[in-house]
C-alpha positions in Angstrom: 7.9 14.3 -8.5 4.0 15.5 -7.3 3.6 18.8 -6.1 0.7 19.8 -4.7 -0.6 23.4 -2.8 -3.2 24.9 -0.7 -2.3 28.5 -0.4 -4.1 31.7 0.7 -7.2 32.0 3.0 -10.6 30.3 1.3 -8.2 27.6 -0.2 -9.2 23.9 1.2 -8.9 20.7 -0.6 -11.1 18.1 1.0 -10.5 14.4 0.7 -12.6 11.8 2.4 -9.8 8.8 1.8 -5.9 8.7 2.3 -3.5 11.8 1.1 -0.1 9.9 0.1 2.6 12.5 -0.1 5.5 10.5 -1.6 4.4 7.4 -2.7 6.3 5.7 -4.8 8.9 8.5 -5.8 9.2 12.0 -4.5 6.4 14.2 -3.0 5.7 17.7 -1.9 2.8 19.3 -0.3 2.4 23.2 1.1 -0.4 24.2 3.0 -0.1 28.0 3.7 -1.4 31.2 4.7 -4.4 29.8 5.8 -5.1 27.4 3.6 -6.5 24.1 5.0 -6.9 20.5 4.0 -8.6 17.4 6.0 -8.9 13.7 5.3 -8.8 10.3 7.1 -5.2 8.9 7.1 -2.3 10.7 6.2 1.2 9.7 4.9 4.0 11.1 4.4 7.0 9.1 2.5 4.5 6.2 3.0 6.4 3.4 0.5 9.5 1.8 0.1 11.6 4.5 -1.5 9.3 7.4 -1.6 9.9 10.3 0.0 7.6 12.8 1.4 7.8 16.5 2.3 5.0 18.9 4.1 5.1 22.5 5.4 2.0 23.7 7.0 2.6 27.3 7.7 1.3 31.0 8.3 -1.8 31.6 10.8 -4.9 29.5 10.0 -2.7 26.5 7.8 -4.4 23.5 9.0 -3.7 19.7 8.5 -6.6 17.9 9.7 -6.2 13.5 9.5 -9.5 12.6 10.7 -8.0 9.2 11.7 -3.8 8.6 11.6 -0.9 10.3 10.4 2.1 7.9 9.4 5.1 9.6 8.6 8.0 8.1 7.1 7.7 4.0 7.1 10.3 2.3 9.2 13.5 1.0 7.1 12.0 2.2 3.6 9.9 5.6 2.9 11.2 8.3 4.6 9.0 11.7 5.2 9.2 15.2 6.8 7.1 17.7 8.6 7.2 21.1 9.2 4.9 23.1 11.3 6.0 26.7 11.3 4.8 30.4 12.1 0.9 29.6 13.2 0.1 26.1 11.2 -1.6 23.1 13.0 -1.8 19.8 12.2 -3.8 17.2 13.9 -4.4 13.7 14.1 -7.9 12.0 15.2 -5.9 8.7 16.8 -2.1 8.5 16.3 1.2 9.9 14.9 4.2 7.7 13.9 7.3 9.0 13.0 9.2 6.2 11.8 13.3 6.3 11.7 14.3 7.9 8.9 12.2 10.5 9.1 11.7 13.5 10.9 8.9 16.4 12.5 10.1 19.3 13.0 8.3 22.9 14.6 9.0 26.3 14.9 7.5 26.9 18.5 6.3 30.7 18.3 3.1 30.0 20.9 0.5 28.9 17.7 2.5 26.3 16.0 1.2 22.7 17.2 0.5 19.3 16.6 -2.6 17.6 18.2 -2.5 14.2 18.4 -5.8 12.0 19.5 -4.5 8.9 21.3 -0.5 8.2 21.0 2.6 9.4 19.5 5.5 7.1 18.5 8.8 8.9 18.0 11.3 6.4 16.1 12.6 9.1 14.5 13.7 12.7 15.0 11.4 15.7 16.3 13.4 18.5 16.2 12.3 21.4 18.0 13.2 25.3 17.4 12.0 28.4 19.3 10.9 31.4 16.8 13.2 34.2 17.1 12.0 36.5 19.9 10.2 34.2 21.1 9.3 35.1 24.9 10.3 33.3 27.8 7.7 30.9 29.2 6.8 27.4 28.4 5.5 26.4 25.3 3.4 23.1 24.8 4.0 22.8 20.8 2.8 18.5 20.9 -0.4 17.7 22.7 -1.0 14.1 22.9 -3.9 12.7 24.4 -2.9 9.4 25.8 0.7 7.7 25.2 4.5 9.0 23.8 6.5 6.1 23.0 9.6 5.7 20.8 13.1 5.4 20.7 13.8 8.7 18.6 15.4 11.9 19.1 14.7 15.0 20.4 16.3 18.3 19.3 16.1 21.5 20.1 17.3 24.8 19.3 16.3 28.4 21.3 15.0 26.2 24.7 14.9 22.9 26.4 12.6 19.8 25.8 11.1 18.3 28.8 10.6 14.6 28.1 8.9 14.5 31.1 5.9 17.2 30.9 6.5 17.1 27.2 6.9 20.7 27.2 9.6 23.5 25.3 11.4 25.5 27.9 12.7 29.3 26.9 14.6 30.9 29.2 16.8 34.3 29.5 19.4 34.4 26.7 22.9 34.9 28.4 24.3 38.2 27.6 28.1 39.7 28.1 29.9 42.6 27.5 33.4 41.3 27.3 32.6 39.2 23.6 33.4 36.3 26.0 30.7 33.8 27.3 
């Protein structure tokens, strides 16, 4: 198993060819509490079977893959992502999540995923408001051009629209009777 972390504020790790989280066994990366790292493609679980995990979280984590970001590889590698409490990740041209693999986002407001040109769901993209989060609509995947896919999406704390692509939270229902 490869570990590997960027953790704290000031911490980056710069690479100008392909990270490989997972590549031919198990792998594991953690960007936190600012820290940030950027390179050209990115892959996560990227081999037959390897598998990949990555949490970017706490405000100012970033993930930046100058070109694409493959996660998972369909029928073999399999990969997660997890975007929590103010991380960002971002893509210069596309995201695939292939189908046994999975992204997954806490949507607090600063949590995102940028994608350049087109995102291909095959997978799961699960989908969970932060607690308290307000009501309003959230907008925790921008893509640029195309969705495509056959994957899920799940969600826990609001609704996805497939439609405007965005995270719906709305009035919790309350009662007094311990009855719903």
């Amino acid at each position: 198993m490869g570990e590997a972390y960027v953790d704290g504020v000031g911490s980056t790790w710069t690479n100008t060819g392909t990270v490989i989280v997972g590549s031919n066994a198990t792998g594991f990366l953690d960007i936190a509490n600012g820290g940030a790292l950027s390179n050209t493609y990115g892959e996560i679980g990227g081999w037959p079977g390897a598998t990949g995990d990555v949490m970017v979280y706490g405000t100012g984590s970033t993930w930046t893959n100058t070109a694409s970001l493959r996660i998972g590889t369909t029928g073999s590698g399999s990969g997660v992502l997890l975007i929590a409490d103010g991380g960002a990740v971002s893509s210069g041209t596309w995201v695939n999540i292939s189908d046994a693999s999975q992204l997954a986002i806490e949507v607090s407001g600063n949590s995102m995923l940028t994608v350049g040109t087109y995102l291909t769901n095959d997978g799961v993209v699960r989908l969970g408001a932060q607690a308290h989060l307000a009501i309003g609509t959230y907008t925790p995947i921008t893509v640029t051009d195309t969705w495509g896919g056959t994957g899920a999406y799940q969600t826990f704390g609001g609704v996805w629209n497939g439609g405007t692509h965005q995270f719906l939270v709305g009035a919790a229902a309350t009662t007094t009777s311990g009855v719903l």
